[in-house]
PDB file of N, CA, C and O in Angstrom, chain B, residues numbered from 101:
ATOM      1  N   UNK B 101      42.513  11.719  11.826  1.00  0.00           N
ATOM      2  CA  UNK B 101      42.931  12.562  10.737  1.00  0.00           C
ATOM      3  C   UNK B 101      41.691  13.132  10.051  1.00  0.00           C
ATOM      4  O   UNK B 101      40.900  12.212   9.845  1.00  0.00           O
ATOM      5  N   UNK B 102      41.196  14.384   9.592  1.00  0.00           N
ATOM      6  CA  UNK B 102      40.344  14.805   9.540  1.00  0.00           C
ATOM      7  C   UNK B 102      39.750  14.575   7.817  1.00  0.00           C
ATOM      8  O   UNK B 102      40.703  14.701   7.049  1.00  0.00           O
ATOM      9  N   UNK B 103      38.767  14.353   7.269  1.00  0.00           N
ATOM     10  CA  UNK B 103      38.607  14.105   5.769  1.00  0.00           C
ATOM     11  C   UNK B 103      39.068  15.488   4.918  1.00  0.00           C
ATOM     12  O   UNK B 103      39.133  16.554   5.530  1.00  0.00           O
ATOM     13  N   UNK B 104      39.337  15.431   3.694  1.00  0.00           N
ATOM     14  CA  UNK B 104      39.262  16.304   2.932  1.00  0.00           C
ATOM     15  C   UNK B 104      38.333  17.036   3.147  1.00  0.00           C
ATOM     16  O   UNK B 104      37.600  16.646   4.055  1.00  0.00           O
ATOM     17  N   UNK B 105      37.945  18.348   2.470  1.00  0.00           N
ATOM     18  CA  UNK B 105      36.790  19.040   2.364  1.00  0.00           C
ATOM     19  C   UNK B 105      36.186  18.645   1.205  1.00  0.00           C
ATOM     20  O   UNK B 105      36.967  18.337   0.305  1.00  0.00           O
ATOM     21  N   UNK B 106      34.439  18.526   0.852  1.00  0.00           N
ATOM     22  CA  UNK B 106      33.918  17.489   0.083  1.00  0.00           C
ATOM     23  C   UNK B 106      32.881  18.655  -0.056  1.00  0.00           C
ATOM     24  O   UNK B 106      32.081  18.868   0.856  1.00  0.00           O
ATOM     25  N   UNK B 107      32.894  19.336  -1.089  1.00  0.00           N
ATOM     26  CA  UNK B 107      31.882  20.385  -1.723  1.00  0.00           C
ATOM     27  C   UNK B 107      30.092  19.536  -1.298  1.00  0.00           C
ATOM     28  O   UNK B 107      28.987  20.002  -1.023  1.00  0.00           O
ATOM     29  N   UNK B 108      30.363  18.848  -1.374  1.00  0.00           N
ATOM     30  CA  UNK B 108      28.786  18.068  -1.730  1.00  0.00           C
ATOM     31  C   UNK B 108      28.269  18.045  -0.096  1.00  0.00           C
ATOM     32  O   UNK B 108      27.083  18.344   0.036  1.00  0.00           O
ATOM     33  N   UNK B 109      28.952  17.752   1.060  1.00  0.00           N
ATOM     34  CA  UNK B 109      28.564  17.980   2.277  1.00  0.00           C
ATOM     35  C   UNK B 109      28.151  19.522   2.920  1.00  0.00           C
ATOM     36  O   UNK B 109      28.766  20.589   2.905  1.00  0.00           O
ATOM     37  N   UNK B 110      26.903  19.154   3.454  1.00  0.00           N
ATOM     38  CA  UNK B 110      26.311  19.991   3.661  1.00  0.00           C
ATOM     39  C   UNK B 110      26.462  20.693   4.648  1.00  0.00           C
ATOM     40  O   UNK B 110      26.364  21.920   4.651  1.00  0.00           O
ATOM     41  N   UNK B 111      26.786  19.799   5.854  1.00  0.00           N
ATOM     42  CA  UNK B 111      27.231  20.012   7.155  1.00  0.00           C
ATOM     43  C   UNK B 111      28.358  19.354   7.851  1.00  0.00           C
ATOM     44  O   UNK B 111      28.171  18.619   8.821  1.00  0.00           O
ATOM     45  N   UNK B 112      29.729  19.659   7.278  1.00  0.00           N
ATOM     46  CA  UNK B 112      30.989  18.850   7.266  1.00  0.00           C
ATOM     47  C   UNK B 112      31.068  19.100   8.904  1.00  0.00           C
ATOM     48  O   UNK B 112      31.911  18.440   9.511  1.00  0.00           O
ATOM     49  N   UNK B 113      30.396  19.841   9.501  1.00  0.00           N
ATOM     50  CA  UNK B 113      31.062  20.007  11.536  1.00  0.00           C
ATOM     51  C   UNK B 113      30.274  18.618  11.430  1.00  0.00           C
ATOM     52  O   UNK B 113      31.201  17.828  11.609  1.00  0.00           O
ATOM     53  N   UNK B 114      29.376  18.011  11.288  1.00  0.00           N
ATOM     54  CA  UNK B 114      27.866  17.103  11.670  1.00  0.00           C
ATOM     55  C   UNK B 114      29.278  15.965  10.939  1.00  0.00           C
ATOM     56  O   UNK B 114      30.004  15.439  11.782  1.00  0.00           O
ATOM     57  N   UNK B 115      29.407  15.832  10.283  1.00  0.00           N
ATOM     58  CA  UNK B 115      29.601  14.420   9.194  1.00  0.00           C
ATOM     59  C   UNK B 115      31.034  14.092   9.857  1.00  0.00           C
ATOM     60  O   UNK B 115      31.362  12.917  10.024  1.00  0.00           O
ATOM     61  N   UNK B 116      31.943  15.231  10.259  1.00  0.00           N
ATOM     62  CA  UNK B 116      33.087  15.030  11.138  1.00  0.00           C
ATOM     63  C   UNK B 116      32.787  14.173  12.363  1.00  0.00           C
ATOM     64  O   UNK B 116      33.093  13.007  12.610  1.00  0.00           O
ATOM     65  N   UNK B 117      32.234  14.902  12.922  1.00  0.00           N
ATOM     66  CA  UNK B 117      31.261  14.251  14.489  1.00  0.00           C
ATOM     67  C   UNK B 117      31.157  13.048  14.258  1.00  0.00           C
ATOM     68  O   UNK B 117      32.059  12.269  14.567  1.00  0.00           O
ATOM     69  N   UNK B 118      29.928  12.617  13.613  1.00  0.00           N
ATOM     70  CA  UNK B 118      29.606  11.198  12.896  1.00  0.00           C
ATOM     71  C   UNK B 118      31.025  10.312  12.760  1.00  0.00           C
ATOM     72  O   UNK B 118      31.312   9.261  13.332  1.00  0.00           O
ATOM     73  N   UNK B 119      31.619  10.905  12.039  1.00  0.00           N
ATOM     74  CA  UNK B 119      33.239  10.170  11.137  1.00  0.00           C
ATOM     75  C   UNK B 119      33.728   9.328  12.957  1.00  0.00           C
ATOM     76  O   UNK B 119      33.625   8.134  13.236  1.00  0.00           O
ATOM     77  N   UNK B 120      34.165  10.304  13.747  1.00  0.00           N
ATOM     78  CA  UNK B 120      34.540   9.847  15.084  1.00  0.00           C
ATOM     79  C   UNK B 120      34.141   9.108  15.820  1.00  0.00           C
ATOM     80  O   UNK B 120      34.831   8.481  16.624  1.00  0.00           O
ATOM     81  N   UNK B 121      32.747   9.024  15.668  1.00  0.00           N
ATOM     82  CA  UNK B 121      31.844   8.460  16.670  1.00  0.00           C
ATOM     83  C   UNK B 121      31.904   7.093  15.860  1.00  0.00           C
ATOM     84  O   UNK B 121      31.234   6.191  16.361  1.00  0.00           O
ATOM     85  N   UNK B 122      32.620   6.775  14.648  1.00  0.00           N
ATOM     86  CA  UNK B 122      32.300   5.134  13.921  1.00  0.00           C
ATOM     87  C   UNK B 122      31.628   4.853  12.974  1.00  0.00           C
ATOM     88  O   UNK B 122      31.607   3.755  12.418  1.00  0.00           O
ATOM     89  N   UNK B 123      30.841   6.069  12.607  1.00  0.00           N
ATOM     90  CA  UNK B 123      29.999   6.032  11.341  1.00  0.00           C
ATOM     91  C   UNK B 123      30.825   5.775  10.176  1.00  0.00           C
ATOM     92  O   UNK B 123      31.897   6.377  10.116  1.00  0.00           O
ATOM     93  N   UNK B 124      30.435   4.807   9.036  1.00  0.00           N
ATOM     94  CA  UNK B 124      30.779   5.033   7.999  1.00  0.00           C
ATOM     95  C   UNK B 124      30.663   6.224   7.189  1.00  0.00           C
ATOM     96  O   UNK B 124      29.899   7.132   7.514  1.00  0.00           O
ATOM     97  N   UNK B 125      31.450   6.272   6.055  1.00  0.00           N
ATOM     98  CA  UNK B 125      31.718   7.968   5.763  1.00  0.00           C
ATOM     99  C   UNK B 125      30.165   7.710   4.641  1.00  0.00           C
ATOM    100  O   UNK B 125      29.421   8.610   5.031  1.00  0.00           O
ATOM    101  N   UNK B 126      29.650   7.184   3.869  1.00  0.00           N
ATOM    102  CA  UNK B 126      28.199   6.951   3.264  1.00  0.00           C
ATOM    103  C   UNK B 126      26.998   7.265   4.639  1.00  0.00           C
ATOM    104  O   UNK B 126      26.168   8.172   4.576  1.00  0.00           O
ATOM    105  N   UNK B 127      27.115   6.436   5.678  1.00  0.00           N
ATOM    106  CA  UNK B 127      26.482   6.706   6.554  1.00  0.00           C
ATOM    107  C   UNK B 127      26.579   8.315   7.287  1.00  0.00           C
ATOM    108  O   UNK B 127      25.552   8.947   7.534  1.00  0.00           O
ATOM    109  N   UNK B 128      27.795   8.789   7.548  1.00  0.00           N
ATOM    110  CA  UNK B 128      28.001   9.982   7.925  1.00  0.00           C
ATOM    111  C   UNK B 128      27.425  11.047   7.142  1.00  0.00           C
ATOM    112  O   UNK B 128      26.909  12.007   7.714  1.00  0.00           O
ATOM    113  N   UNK B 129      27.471  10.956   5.752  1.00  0.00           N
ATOM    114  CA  UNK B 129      26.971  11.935   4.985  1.00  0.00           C
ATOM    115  C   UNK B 129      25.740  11.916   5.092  1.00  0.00           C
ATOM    116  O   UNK B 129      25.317  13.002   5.488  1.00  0.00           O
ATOM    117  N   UNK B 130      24.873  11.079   4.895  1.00  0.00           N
ATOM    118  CA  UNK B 130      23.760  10.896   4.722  1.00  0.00           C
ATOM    119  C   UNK B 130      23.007  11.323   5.776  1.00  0.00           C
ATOM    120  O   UNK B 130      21.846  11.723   5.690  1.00  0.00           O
ATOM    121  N   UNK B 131      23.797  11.224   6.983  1.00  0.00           N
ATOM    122  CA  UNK B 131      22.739  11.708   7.977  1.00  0.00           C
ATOM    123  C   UNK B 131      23.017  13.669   8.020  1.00  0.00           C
ATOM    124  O   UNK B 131      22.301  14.615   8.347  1.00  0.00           O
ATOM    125  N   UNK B 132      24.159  13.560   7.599  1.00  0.00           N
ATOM    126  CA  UNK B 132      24.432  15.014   8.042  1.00  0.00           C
ATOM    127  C   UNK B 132      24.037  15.894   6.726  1.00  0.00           C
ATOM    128  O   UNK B 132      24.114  17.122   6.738  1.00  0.00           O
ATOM    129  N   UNK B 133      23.705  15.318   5.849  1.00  0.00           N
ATOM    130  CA  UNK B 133      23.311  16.235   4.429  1.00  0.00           C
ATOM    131  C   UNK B 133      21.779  16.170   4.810  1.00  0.00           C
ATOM    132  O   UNK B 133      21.097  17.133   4.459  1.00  0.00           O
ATOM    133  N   UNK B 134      21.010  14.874   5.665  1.00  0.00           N
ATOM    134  CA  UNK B 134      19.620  14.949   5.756  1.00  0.00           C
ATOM    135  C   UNK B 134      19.423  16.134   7.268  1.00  0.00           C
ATOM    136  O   UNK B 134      18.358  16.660   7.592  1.00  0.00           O
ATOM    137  N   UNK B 135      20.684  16.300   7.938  1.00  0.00           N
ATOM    138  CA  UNK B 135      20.448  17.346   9.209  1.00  0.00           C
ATOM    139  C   UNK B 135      20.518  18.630   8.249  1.00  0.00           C
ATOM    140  O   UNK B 135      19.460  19.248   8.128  1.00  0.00           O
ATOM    141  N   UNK B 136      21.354  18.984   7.731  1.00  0.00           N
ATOM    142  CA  UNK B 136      21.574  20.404   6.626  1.00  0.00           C
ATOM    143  C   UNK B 136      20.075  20.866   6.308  1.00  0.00           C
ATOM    144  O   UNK B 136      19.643  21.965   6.654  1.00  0.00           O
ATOM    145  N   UNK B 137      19.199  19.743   5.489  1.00  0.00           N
ATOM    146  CA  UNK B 137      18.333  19.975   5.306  1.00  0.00           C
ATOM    147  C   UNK B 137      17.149  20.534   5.628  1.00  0.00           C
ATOM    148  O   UNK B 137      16.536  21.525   5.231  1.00  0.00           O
ATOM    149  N   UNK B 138      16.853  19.246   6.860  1.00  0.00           N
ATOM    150  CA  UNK B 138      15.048  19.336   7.851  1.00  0.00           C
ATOM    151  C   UNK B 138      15.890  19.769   9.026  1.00  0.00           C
ATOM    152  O   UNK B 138      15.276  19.755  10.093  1.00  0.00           O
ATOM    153  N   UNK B 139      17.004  20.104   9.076  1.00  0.00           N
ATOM    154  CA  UNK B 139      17.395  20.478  10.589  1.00  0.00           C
ATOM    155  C   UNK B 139      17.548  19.556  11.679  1.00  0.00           C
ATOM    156  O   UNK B 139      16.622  18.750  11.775  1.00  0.00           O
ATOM    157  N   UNK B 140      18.411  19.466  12.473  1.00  0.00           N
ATOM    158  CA  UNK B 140      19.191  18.298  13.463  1.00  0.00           C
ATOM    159  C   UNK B 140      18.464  17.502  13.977  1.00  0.00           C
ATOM    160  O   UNK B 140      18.681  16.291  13.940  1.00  0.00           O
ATOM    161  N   UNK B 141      17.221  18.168  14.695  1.00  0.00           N
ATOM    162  CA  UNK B 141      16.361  18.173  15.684  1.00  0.00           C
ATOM    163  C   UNK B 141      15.182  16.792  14.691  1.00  0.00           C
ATOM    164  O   UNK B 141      14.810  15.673  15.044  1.00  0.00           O
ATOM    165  N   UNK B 142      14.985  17.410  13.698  1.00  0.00           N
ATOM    166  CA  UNK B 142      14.268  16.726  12.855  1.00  0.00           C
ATOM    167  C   UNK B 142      14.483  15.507  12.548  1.00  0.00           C
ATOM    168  O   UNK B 142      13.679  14.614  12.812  1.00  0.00           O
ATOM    169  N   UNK B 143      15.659  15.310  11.916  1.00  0.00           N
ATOM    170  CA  UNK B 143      16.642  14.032  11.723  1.00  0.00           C
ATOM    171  C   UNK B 143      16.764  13.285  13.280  1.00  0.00           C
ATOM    172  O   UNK B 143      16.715  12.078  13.516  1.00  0.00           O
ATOM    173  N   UNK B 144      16.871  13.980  13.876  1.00  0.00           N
ATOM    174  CA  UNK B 144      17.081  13.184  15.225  1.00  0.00           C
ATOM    175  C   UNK B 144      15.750  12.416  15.492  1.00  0.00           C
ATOM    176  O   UNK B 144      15.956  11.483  16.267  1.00  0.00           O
ATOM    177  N   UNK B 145      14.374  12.519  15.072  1.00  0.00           N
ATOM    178  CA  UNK B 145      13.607  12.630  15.356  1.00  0.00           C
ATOM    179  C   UNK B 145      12.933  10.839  14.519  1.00  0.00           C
ATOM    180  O   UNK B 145      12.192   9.950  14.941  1.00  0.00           O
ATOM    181  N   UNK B 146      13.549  11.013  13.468  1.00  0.00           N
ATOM    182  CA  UNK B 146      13.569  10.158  12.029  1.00  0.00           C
ATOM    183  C   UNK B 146      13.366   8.218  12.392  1.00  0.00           C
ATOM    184  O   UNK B 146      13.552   7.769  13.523  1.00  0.00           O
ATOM    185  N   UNK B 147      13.205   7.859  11.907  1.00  0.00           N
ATOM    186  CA  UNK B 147      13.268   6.184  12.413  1.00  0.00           C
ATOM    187  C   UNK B 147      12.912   5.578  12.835  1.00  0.00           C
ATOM    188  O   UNK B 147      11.991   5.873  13.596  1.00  0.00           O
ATOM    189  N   UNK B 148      13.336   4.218  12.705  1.00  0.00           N
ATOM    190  CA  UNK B 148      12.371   3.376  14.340  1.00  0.00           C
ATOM    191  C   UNK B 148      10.862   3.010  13.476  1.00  0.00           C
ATOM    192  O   UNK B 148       9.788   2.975  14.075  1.00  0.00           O
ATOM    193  N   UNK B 149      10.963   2.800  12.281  1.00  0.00           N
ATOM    194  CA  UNK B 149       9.772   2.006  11.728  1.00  0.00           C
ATOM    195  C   UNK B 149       9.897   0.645  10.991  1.00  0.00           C
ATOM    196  O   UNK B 149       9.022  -0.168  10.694  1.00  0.00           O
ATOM    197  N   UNK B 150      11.029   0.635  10.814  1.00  0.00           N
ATOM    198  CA  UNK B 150      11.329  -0.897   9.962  1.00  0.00           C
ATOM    199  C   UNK B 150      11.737  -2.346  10.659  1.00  0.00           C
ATOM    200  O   UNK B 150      12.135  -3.299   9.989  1.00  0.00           O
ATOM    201  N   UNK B 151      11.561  -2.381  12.280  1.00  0.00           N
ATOM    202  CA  UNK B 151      11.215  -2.921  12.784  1.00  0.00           C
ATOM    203  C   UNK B 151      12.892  -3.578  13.033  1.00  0.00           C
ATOM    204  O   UNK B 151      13.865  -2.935  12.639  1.00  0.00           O
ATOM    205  N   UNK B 152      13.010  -4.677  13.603  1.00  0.00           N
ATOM    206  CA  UNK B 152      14.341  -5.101  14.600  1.00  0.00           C
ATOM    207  C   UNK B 152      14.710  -6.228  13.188  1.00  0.00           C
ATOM    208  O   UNK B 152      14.076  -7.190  12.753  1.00  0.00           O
ATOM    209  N   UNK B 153      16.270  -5.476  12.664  1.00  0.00           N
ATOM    210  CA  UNK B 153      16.620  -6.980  11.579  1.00  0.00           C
ATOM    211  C   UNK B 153      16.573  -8.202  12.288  1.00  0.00           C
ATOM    212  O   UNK B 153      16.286  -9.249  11.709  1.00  0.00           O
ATOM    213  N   UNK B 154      16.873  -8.146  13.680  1.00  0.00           N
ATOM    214  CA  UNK B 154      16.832  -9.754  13.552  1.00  0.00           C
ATOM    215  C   UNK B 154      15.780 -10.604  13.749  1.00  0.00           C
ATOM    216  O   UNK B 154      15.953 -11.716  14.247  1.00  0.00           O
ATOM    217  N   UNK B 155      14.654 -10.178  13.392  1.00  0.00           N
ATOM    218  CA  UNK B 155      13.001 -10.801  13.130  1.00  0.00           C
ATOM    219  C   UNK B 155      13.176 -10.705  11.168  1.00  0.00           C
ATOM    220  O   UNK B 155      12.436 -11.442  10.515  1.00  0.00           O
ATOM    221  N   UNK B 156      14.140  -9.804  10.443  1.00  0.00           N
ATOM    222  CA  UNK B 156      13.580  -9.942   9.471  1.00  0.00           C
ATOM    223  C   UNK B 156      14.143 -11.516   8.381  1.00  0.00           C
ATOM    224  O   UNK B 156      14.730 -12.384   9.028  1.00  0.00           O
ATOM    225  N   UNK B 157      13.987 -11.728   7.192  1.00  0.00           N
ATOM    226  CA  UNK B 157      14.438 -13.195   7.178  1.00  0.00           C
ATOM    227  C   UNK B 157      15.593 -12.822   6.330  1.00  0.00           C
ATOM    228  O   UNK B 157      15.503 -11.766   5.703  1.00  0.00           O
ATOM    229  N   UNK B 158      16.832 -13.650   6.203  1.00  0.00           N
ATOM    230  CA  UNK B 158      17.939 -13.493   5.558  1.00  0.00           C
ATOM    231  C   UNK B 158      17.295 -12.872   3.943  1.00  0.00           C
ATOM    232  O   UNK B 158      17.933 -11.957   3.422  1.00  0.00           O
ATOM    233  N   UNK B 159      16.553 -13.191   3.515  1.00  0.00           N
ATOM    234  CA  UNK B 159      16.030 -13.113   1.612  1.00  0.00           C
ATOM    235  C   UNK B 159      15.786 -11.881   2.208  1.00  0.00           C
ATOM    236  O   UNK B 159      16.684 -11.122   1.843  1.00  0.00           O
ATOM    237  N   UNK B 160      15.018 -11.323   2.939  1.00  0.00           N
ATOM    238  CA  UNK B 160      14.723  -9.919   3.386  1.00  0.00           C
ATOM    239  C   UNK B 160      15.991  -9.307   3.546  1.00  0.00           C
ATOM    240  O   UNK B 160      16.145  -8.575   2.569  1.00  0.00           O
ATOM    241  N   UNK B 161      17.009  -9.243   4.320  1.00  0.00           N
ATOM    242  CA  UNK B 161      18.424  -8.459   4.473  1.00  0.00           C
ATOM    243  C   UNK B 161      19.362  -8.569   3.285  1.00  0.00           C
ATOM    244  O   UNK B 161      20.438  -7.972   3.245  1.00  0.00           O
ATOM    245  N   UNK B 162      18.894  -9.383   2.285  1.00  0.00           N
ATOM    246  CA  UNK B 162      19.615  -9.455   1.106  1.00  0.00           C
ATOM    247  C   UNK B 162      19.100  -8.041   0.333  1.00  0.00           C
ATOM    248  O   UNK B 162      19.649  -6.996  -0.018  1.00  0.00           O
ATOM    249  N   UNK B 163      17.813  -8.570   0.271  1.00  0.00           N
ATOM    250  CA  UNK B 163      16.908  -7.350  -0.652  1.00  0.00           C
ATOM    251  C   UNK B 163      17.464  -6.046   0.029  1.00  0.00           C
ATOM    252  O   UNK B 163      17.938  -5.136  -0.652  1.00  0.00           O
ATOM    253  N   UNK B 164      17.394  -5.998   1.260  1.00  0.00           N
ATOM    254  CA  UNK B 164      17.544  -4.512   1.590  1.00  0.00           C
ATOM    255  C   UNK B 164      19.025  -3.814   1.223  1.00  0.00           C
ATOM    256  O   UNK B 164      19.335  -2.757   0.674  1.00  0.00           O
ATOM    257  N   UNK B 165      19.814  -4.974   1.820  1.00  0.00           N
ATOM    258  CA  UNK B 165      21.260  -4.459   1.282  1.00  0.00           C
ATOM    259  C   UNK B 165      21.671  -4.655   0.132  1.00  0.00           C
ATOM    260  O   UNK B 165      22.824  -4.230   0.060  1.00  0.00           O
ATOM    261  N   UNK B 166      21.270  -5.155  -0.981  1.00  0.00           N
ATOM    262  CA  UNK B 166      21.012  -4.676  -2.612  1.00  0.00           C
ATOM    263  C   UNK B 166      20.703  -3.154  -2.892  1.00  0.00           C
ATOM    264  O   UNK B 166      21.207  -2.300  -3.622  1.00  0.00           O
ATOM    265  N   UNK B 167      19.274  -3.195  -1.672  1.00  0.00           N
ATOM    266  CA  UNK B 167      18.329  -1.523  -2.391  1.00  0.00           C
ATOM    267  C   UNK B 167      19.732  -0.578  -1.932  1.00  0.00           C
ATOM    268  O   UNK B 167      20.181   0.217  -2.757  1.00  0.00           O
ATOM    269  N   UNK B 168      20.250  -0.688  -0.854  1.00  0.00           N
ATOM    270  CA  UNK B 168      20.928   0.032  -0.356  1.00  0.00           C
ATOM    271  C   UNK B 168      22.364   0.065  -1.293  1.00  0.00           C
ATOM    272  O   UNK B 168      22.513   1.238  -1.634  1.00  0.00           O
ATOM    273  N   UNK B 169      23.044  -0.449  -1.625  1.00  0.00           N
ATOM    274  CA  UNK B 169      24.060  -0.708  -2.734  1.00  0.00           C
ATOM    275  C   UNK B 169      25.810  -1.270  -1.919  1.00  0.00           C
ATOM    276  O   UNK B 169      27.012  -1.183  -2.171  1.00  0.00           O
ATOM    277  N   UNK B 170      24.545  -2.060  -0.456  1.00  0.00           N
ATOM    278  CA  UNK B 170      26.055  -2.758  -0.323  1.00  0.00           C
ATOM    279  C   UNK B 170      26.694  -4.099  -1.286  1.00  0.00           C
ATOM    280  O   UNK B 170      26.028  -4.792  -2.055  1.00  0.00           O
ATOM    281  N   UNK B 171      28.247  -4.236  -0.979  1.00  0.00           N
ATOM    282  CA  UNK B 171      28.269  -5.296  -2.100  1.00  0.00           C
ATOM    283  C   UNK B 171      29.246  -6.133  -1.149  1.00  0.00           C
ATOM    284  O   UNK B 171      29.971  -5.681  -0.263  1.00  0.00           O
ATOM    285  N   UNK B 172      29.074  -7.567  -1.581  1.00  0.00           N
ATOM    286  CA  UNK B 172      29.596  -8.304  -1.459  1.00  0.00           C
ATOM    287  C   UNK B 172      28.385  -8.872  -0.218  1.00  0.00           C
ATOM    288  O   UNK B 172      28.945  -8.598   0.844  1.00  0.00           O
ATOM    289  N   UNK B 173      27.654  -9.218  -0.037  1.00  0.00           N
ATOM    290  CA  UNK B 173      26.485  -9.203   0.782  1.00  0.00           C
ATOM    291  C   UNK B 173      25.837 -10.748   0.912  1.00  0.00           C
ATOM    292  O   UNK B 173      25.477 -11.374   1.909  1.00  0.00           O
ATOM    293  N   UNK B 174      25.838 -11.125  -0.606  1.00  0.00           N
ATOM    294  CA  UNK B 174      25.607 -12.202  -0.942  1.00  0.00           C
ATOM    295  C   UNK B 174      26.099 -13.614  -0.284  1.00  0.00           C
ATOM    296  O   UNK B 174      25.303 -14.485   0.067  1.00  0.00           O
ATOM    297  N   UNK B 175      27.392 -13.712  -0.175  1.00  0.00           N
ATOM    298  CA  UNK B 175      28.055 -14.826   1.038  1.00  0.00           C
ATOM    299  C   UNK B 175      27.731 -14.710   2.187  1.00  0.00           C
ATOM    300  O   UNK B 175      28.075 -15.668   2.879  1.00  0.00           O
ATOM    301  N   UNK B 176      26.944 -13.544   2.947  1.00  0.00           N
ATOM    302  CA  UNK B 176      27.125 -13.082   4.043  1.00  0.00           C
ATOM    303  C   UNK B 176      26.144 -14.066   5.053  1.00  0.00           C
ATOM    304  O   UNK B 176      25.225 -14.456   4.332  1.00  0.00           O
ATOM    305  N   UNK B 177      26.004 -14.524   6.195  1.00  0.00           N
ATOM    306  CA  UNK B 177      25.648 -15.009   6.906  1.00  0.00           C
ATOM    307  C   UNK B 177      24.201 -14.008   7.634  1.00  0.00           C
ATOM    308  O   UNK B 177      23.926 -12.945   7.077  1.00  0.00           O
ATOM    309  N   UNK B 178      23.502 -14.390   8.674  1.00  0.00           N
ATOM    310  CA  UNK B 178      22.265 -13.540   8.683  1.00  0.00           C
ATOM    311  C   UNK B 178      23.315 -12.266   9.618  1.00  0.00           C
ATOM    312  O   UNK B 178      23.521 -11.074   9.385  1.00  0.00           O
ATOM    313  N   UNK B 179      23.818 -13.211  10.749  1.00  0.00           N
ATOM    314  CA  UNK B 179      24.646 -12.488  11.798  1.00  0.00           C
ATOM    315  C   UNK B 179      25.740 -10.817  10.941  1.00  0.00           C
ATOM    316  O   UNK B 179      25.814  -9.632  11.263  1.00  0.00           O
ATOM    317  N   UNK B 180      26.297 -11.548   9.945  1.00  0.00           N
ATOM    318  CA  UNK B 180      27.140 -10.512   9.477  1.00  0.00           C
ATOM    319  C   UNK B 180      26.213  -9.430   8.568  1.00  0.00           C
ATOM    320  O   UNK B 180      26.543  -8.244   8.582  1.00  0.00           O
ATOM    321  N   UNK B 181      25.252  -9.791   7.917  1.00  0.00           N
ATOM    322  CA  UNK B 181      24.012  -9.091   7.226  1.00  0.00           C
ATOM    323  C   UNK B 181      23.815  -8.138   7.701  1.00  0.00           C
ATOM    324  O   UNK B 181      23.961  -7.024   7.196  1.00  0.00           O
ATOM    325  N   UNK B 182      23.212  -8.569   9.440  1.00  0.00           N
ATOM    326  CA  UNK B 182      22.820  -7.410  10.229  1.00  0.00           C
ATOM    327  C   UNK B 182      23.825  -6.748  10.515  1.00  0.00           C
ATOM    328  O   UNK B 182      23.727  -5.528  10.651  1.00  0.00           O
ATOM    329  N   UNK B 183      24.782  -7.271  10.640  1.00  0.00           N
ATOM    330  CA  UNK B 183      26.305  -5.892  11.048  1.00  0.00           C
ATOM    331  C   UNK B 183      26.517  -4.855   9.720  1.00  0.00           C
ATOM    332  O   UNK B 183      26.746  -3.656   9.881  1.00  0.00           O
ATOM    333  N   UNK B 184      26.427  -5.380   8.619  1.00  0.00           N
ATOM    334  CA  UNK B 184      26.451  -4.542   7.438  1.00  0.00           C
ATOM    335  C   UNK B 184      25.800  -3.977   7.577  1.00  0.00           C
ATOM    336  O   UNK B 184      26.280  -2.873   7.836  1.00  0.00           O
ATOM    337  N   UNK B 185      24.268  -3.972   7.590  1.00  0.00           N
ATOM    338  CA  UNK B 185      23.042  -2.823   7.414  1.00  0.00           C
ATOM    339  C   UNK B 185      23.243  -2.153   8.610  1.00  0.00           C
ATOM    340  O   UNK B 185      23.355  -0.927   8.577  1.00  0.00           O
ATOM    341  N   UNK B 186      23.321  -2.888   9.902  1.00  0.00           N
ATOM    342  CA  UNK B 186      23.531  -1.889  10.686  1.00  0.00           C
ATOM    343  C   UNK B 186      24.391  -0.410  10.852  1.00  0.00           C
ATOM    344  O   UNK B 186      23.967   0.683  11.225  1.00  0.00           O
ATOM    345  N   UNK B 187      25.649  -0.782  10.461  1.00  0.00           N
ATOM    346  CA  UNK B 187      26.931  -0.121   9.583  1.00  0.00           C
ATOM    347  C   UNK B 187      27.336   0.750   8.845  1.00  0.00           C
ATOM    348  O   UNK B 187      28.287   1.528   8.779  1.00  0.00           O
ATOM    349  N   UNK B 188      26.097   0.388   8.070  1.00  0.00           N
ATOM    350  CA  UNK B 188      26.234   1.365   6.259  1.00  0.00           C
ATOM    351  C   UNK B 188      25.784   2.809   6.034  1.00  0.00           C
ATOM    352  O   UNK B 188      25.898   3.325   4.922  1.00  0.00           O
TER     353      UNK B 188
END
């Protein structure tokens, strides 16, 4: 079923795509308002510096998914941690 139309998206064909493929709709935007921007190619280009979560330590995947504003995070196990950040 396709989302509403959302003034604030930049590139609703990109964030649709995303939506299908499993992305969360925070995650979907984000990549497709950062493609709108520097352009697809660019964004595609993006990442791959913060190294593999599962070397980082649970107090570390807490912090990150705080900065990030997931919630309920706190009970979470290391295993489910990384599925959240991965996710979001």
């Amino acid at each position: 079923m396709p989302e509403k139309k959302n003034p604030s998206l930049k590139d609703p064909e990109l964030y649709e795509e995303l939506r299908e493929d499993g992305a969360s709709k925070q995650k979907a935007a984000r990549i497709s308002n950062a493609a709108a921007k520097k352009g697809r190619s660019e964004v595609g280009r993006k990442g791959g510096k913060s190294g593999d979560y599962d070397d980082w330590s649970v107090a570390r995947l807490k912090a990150r998914a705080k900065e990030i504003g997931l919630k309920g995070y706190s009970d979470k196990r290391k295993s489910e941690l990384i599925s959240a950040l991965r996710n979001s």
